[in-house]
PDB file with SEQRES, HELIX, SHEET and CRYST1 records, atoms N, CA, C and O in Angstrom:
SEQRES   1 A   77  UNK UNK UNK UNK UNK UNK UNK UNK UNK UNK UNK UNK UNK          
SEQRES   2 A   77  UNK UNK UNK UNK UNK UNK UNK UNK UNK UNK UNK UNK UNK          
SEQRES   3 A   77  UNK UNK UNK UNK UNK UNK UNK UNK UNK UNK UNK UNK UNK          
SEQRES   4 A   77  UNK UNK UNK UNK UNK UNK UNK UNK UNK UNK UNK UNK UNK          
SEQRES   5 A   77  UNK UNK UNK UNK UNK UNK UNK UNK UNK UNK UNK UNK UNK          
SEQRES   6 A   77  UNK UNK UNK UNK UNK UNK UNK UNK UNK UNK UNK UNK              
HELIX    1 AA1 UNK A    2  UNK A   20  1                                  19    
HELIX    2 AA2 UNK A   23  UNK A   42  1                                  20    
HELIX    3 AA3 UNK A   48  UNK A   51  1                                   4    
HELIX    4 AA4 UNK A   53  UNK A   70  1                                  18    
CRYST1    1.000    1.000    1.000  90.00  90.00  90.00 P 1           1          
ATOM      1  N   UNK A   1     -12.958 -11.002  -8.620  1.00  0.00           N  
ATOM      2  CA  UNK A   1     -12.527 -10.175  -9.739  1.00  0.00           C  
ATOM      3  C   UNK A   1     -12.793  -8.684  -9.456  1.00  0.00           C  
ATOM      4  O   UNK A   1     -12.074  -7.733  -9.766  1.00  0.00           O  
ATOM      5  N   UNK A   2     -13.898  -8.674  -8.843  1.00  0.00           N  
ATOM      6  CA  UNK A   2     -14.422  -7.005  -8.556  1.00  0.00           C  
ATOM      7  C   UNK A   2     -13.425  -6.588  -7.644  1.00  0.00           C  
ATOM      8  O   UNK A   2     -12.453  -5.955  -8.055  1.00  0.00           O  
ATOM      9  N   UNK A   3     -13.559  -6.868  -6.484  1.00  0.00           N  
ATOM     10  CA  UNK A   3     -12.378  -6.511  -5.505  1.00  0.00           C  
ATOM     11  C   UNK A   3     -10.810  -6.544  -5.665  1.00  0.00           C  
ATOM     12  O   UNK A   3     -10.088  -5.919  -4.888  1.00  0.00           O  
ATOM     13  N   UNK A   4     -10.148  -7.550  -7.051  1.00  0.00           N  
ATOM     14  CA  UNK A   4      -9.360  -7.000  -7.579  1.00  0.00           C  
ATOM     15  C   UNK A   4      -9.359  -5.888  -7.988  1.00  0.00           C  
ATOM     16  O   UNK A   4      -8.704  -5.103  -7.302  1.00  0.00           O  
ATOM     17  N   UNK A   5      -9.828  -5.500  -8.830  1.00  0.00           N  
ATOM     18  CA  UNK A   5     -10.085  -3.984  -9.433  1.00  0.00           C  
ATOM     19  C   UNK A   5     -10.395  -2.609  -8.943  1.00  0.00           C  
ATOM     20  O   UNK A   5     -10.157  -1.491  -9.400  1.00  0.00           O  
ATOM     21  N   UNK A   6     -11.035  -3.064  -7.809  1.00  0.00           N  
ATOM     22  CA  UNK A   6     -11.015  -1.890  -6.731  1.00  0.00           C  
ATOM     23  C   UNK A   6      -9.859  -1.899  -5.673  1.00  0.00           C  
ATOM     24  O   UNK A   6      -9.668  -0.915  -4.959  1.00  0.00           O  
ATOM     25  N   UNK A   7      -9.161  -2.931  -5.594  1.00  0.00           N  
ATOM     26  CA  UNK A   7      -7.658  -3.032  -5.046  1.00  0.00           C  
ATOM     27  C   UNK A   7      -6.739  -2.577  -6.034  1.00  0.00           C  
ATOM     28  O   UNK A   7      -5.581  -2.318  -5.706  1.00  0.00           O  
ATOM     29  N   UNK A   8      -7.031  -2.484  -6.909  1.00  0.00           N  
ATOM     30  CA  UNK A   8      -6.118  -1.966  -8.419  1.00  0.00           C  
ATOM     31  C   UNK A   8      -6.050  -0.346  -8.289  1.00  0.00           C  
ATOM     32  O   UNK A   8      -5.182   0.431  -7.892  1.00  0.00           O  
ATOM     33  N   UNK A   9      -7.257  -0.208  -8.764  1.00  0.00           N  
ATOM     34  CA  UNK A   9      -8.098   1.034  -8.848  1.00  0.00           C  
ATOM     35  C   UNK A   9      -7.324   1.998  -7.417  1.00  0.00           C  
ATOM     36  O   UNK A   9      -6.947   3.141  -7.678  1.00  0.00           O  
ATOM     37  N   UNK A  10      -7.132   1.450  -5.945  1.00  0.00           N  
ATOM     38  CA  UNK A  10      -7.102   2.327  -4.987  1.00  0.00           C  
ATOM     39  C   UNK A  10      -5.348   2.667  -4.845  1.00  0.00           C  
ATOM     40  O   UNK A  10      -4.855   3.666  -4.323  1.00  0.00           O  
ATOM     41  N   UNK A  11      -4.441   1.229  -5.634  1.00  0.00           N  
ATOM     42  CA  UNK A  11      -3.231   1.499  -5.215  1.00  0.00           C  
ATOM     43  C   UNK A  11      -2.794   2.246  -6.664  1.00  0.00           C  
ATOM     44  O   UNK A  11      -1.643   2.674  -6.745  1.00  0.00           O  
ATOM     45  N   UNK A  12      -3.625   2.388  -7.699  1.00  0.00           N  
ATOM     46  CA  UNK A  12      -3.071   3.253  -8.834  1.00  0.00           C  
ATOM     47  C   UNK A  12      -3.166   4.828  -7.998  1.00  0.00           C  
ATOM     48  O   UNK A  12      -2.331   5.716  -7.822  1.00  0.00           O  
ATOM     49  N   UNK A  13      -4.229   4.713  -7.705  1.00  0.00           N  
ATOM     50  CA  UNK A  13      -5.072   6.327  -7.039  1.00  0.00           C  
ATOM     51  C   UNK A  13      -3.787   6.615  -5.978  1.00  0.00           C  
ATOM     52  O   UNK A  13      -2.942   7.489  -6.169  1.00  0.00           O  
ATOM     53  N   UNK A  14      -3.818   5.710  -4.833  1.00  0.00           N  
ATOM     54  CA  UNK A  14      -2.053   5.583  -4.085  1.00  0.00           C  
ATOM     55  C   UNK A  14      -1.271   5.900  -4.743  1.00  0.00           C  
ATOM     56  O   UNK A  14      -0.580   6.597  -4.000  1.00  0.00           O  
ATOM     57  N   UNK A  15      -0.597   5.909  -6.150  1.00  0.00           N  
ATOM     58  CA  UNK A  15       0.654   6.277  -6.405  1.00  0.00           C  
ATOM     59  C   UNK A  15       0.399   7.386  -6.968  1.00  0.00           C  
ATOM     60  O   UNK A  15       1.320   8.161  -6.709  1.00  0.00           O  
ATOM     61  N   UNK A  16      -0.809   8.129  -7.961  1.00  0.00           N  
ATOM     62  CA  UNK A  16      -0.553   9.438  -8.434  1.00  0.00           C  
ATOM     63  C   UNK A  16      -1.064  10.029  -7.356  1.00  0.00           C  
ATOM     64  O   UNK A  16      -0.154  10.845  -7.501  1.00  0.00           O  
ATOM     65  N   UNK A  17      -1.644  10.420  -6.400  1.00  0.00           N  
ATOM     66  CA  UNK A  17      -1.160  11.394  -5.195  1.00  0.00           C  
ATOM     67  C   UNK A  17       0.509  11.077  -4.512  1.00  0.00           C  
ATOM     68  O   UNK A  17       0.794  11.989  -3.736  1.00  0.00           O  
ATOM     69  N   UNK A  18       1.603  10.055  -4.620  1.00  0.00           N  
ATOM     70  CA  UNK A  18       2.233  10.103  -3.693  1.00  0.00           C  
ATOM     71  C   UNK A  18       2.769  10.605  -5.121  1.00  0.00           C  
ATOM     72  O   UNK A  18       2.755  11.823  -4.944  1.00  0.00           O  
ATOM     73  N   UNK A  19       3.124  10.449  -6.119  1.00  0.00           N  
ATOM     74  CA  UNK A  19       3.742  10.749  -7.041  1.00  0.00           C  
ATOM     75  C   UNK A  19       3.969  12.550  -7.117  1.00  0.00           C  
ATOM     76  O   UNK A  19       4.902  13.249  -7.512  1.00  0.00           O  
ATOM     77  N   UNK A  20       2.677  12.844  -6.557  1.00  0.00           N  
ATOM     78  CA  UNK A  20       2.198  14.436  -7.376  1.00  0.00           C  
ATOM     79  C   UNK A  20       2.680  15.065  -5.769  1.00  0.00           C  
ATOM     80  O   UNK A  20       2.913  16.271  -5.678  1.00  0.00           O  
ATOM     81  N   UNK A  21       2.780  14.347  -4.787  1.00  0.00           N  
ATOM     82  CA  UNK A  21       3.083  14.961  -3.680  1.00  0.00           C  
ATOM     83  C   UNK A  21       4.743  14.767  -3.404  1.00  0.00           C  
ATOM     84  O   UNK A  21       5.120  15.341  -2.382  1.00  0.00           O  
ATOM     85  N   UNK A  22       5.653  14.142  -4.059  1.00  0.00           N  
ATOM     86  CA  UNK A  22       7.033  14.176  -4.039  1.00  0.00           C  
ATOM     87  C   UNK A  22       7.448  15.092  -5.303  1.00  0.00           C  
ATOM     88  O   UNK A  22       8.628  15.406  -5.456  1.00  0.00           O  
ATOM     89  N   UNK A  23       5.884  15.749  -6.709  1.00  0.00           N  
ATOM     90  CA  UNK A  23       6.604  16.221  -7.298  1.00  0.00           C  
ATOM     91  C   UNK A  23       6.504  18.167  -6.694  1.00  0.00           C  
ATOM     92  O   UNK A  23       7.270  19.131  -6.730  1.00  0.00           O  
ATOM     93  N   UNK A  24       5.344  17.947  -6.281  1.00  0.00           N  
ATOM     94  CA  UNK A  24       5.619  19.505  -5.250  1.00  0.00           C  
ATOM     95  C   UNK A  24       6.483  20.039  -4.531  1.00  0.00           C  
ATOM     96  O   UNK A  24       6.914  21.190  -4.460  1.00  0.00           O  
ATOM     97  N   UNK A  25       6.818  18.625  -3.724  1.00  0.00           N  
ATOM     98  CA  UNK A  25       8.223  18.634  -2.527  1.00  0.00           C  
ATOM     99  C   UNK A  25       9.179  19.151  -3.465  1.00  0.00           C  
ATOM    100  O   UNK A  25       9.657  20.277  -3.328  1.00  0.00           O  
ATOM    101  N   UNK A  26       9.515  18.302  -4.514  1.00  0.00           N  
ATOM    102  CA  UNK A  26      10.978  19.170  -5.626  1.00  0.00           C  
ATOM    103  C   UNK A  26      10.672  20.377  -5.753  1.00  0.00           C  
ATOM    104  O   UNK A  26      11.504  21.167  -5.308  1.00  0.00           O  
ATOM    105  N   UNK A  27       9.112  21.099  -6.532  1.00  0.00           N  
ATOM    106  CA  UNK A  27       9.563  21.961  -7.166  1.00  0.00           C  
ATOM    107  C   UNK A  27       9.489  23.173  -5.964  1.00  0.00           C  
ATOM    108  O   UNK A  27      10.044  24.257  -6.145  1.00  0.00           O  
ATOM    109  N   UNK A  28       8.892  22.922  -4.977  1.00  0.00           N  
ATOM    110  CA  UNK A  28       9.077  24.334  -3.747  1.00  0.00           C  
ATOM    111  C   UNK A  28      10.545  23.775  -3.438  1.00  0.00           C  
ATOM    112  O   UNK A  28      11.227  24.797  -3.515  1.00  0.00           O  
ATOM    113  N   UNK A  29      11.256  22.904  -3.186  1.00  0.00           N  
ATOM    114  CA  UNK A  29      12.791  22.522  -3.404  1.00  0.00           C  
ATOM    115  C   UNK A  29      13.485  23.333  -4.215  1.00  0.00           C  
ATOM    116  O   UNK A  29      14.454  23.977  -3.811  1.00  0.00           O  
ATOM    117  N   UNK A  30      13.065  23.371  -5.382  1.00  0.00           N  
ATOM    118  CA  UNK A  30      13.941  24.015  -6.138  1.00  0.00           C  
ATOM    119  C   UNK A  30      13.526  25.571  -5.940  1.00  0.00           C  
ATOM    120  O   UNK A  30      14.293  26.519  -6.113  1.00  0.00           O  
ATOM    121  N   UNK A  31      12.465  25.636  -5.632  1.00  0.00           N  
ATOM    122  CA  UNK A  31      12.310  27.237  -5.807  1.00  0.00           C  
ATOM    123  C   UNK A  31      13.216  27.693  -4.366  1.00  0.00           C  
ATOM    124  O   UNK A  31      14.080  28.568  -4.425  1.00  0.00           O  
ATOM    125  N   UNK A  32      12.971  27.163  -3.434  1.00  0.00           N  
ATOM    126  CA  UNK A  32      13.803  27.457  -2.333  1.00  0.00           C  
ATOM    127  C   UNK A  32      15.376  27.595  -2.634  1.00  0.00           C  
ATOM    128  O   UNK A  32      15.927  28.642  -2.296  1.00  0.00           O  
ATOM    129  N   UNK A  33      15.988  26.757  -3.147  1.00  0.00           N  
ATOM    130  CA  UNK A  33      17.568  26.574  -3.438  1.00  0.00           C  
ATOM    131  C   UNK A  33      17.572  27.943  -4.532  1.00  0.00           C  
ATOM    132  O   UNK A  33      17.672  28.987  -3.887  1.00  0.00           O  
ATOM    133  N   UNK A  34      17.511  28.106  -5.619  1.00  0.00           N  
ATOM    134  CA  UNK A  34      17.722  29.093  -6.014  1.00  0.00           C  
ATOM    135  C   UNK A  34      17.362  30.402  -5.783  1.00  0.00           C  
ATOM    136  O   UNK A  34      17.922  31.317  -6.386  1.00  0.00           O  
ATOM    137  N   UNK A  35      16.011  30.697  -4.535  1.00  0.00           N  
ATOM    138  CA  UNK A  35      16.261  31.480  -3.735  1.00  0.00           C  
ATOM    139  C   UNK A  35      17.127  31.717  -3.036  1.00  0.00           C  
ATOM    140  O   UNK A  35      17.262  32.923  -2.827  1.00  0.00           O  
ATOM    141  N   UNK A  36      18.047  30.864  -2.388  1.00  0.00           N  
ATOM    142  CA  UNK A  36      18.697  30.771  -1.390  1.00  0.00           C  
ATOM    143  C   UNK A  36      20.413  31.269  -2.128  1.00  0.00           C  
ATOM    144  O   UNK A  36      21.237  32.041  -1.637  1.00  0.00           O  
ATOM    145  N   UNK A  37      20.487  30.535  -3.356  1.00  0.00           N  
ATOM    146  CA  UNK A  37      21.732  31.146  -4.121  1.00  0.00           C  
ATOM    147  C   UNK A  37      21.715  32.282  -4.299  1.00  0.00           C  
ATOM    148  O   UNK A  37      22.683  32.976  -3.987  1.00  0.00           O  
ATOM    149  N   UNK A  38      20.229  32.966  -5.043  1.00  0.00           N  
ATOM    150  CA  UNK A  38      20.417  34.758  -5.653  1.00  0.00           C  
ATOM    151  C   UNK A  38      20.127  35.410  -4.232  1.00  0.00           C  
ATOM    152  O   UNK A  38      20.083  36.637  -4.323  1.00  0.00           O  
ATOM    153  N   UNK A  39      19.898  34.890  -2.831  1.00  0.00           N  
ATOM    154  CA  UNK A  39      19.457  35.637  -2.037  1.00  0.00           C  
ATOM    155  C   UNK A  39      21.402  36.002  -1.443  1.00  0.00           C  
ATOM    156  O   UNK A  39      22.068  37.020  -1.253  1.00  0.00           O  
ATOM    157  N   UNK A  40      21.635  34.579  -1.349  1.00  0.00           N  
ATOM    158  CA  UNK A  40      22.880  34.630  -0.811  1.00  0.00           C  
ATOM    159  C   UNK A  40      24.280  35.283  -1.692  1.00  0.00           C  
ATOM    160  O   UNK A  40      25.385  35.534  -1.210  1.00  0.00           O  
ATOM    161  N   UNK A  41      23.827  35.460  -3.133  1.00  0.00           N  
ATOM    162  CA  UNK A  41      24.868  36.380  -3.573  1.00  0.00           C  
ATOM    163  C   UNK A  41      24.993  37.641  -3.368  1.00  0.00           C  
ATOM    164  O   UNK A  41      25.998  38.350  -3.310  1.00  0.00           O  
ATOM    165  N   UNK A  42      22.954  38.064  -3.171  1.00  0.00           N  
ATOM    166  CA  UNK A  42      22.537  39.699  -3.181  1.00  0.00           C  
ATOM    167  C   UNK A  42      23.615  39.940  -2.011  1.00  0.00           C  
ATOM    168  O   UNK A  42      24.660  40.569  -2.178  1.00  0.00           O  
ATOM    169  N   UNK A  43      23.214  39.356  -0.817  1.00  0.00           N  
ATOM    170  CA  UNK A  43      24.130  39.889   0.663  1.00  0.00           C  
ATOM    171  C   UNK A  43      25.380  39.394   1.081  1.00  0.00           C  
ATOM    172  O   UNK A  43      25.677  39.267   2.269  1.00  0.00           O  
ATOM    173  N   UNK A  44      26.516  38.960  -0.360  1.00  0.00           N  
ATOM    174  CA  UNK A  44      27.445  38.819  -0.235  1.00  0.00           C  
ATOM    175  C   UNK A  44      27.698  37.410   0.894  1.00  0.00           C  
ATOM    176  O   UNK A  44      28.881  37.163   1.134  1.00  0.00           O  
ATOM    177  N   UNK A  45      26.899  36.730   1.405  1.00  0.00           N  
ATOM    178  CA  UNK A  45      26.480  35.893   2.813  1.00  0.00           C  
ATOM    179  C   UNK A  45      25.680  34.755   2.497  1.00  0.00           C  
ATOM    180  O   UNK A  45      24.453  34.755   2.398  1.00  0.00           O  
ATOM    181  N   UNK A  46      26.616  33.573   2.311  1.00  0.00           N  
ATOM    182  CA  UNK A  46      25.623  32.229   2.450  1.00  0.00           C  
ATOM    183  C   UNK A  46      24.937  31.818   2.988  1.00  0.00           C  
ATOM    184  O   UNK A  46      24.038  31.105   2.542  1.00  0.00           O  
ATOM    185  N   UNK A  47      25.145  32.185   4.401  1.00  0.00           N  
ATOM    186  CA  UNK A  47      24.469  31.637   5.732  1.00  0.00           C  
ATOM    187  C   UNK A  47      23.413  32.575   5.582  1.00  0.00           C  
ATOM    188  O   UNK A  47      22.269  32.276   5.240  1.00  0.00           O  
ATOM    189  N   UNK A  48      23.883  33.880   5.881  1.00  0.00           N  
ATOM    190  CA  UNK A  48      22.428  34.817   5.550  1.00  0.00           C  
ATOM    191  C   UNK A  48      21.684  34.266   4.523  1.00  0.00           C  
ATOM    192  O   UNK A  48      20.501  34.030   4.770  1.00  0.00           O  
ATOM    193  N   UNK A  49      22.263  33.924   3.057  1.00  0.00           N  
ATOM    194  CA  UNK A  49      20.788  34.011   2.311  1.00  0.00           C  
ATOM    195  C   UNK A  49      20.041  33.094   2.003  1.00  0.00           C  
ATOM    196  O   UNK A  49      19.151  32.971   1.162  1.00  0.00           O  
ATOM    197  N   UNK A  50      20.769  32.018   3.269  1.00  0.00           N  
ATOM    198  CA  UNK A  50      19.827  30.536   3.021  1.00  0.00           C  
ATOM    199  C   UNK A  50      19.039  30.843   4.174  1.00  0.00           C  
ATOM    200  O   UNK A  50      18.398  29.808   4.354  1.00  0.00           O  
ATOM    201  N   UNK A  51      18.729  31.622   5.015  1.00  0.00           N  
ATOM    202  CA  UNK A  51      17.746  31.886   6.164  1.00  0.00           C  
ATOM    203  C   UNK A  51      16.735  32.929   4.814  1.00  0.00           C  
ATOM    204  O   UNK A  51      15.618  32.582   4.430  1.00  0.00           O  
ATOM    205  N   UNK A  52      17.293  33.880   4.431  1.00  0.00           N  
ATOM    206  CA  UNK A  52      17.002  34.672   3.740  1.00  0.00           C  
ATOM    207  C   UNK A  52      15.632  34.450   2.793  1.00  0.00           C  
ATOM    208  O   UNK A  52      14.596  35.036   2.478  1.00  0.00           O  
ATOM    209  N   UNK A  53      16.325  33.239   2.572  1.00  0.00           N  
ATOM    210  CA  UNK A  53      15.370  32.566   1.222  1.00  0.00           C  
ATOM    211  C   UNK A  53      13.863  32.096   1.747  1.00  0.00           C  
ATOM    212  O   UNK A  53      12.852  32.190   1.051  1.00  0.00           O  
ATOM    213  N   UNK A  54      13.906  31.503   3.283  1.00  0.00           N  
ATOM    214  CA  UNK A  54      12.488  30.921   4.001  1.00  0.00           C  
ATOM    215  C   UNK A  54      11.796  32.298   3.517  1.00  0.00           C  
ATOM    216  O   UNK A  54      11.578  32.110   2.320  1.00  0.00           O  
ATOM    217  N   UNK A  55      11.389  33.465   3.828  1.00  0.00           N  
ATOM    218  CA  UNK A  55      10.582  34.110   3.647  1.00  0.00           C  
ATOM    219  C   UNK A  55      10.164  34.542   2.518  1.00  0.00           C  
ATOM    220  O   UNK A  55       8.956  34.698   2.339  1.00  0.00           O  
ATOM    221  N   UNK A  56      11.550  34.958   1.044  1.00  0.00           N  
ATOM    222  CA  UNK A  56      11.516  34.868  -0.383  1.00  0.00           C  
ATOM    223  C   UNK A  56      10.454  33.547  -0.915  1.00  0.00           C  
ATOM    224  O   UNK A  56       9.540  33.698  -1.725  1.00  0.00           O  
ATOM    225  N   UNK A  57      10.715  32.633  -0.445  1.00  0.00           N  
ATOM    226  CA  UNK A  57      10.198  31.223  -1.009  1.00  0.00           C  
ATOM    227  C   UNK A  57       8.679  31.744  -0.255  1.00  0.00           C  
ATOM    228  O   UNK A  57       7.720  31.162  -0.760  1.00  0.00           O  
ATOM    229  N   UNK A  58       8.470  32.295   0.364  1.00  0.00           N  
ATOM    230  CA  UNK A  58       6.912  31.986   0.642  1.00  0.00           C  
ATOM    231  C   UNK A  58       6.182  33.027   0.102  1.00  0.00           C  
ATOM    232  O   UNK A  58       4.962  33.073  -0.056  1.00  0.00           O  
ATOM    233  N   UNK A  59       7.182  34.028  -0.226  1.00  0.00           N  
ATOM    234  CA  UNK A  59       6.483  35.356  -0.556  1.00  0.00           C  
ATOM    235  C   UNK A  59       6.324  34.571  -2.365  1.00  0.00           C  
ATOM    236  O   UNK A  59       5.182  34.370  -2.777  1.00  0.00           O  
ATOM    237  N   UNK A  60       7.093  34.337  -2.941  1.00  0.00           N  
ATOM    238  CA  UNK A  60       7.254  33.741  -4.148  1.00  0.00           C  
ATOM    239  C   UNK A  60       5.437  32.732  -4.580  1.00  0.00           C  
ATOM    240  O   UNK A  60       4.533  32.808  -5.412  1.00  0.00           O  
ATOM    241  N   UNK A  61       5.795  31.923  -3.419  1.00  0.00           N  
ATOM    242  CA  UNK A  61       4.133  30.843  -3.368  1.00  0.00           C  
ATOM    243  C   UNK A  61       3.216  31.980  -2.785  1.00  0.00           C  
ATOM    244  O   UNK A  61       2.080  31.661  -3.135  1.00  0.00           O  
ATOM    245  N   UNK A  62       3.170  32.811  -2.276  1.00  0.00           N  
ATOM    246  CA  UNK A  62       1.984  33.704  -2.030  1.00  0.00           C  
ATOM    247  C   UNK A  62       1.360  34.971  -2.912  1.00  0.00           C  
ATOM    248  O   UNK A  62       0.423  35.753  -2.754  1.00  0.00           O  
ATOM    249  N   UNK A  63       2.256  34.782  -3.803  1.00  0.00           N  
ATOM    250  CA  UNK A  63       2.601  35.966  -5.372  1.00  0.00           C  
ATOM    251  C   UNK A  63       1.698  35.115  -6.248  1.00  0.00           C  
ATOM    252  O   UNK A  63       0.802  35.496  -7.001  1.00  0.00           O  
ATOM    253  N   UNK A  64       2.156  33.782  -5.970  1.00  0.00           N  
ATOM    254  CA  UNK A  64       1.832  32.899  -7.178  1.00  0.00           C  
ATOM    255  C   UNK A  64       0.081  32.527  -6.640  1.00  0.00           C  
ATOM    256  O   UNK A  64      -0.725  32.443  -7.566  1.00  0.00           O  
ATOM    257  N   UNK A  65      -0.373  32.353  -5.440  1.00  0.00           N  
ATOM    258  CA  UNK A  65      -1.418  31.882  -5.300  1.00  0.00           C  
ATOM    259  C   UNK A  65      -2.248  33.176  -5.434  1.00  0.00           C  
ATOM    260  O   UNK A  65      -3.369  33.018  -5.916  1.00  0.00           O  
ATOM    261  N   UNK A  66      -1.935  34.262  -5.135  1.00  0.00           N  
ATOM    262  CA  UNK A  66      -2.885  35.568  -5.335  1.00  0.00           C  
ATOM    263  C   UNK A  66      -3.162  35.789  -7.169  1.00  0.00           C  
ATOM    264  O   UNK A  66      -4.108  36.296  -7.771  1.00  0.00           O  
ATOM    265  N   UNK A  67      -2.104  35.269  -7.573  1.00  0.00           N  
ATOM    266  CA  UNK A  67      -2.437  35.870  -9.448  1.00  0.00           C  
ATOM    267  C   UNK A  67      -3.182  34.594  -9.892  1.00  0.00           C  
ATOM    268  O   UNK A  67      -3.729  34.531 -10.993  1.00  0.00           O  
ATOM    269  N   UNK A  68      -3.189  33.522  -8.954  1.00  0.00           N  
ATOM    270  CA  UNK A  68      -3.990  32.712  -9.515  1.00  0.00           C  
ATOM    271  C   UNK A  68      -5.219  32.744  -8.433  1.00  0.00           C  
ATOM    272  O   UNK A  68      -5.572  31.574  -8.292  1.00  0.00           O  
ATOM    273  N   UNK A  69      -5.635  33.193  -8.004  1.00  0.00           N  
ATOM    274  CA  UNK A  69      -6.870  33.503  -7.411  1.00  0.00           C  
ATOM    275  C   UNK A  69      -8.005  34.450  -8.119  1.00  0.00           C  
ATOM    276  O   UNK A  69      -9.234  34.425  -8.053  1.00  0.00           O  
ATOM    277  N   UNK A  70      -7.032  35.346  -8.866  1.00  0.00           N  
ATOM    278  CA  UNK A  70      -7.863  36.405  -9.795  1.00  0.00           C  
ATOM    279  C   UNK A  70      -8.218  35.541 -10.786  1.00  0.00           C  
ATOM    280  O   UNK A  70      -9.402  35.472 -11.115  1.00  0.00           O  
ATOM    281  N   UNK A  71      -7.366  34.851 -11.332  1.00  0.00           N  
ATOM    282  CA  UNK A  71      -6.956  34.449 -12.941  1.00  0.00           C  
ATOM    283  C   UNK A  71      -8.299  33.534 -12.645  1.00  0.00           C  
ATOM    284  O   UNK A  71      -9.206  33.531 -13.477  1.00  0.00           O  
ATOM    285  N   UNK A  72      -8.405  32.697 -11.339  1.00  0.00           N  
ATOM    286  CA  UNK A  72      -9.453  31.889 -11.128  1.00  0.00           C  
ATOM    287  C   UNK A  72     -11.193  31.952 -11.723  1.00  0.00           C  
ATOM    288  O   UNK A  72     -11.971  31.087 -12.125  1.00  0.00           O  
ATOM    289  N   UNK A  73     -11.317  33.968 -11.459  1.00  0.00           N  
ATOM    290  CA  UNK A  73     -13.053  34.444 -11.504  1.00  0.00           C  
ATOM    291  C   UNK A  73     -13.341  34.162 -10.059  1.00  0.00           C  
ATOM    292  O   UNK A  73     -14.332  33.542  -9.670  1.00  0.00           O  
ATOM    293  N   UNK A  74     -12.437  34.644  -9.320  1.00  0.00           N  
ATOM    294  CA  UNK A  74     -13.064  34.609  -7.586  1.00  0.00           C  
ATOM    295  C   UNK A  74     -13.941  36.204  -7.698  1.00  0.00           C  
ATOM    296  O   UNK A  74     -14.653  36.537  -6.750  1.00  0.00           O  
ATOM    297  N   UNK A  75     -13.828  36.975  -8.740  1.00  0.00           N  
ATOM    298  CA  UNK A  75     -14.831  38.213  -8.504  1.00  0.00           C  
ATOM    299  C   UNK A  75     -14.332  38.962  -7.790  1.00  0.00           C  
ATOM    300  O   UNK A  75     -14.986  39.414  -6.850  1.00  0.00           O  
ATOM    301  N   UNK A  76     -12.844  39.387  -8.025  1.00  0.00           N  
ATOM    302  CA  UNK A  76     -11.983  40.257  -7.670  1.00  0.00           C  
ATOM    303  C   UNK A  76     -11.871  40.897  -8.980  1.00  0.00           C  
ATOM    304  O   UNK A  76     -11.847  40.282 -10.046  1.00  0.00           O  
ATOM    305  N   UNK A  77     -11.782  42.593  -8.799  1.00  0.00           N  
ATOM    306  CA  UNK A  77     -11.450  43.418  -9.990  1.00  0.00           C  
ATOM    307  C   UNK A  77     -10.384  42.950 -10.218  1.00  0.00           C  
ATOM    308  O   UNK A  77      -9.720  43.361 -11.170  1.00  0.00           O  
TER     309      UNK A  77                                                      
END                                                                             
């Protein structure tokens, strides 16, 4: 019975990390694609602004991890 439950217990724990890790994959997905549309309208160029967008999309997650680093109390003015 115990070792049921800790076989329970490990494949629930298994699905909300795979769960929470296919829901990250979407949303940097989506942040990428609609980078890639407003990048590719700015320069008139599809091809350009889907290359365009790799660096937008990271600058975007590196915007976002710095305001939450303060917001954190890391003891930054």
């Amino acid at each position: 019975m115990l070792i049921g439950l800790i076989i329970l217990a490990l494949v629930v724990v298994g699905l909300m990390v795979a769960f929470a890790a296919v829901a990250i994959f979407w949303i940097v997905m989506a942040v990428f694609w609609v980078s890639a549309i407003v990048m590719g309208l700015l320069v008139q160029d599809p091809y350009l602004g889907f290359f365009l967008a790799f660096p937008v999309t990271g600058l975007i997650f590196w915007l976002i991890g710095l305001n939450s680093e303060k917001s954190a109390g890391s003891g930054a003015p």
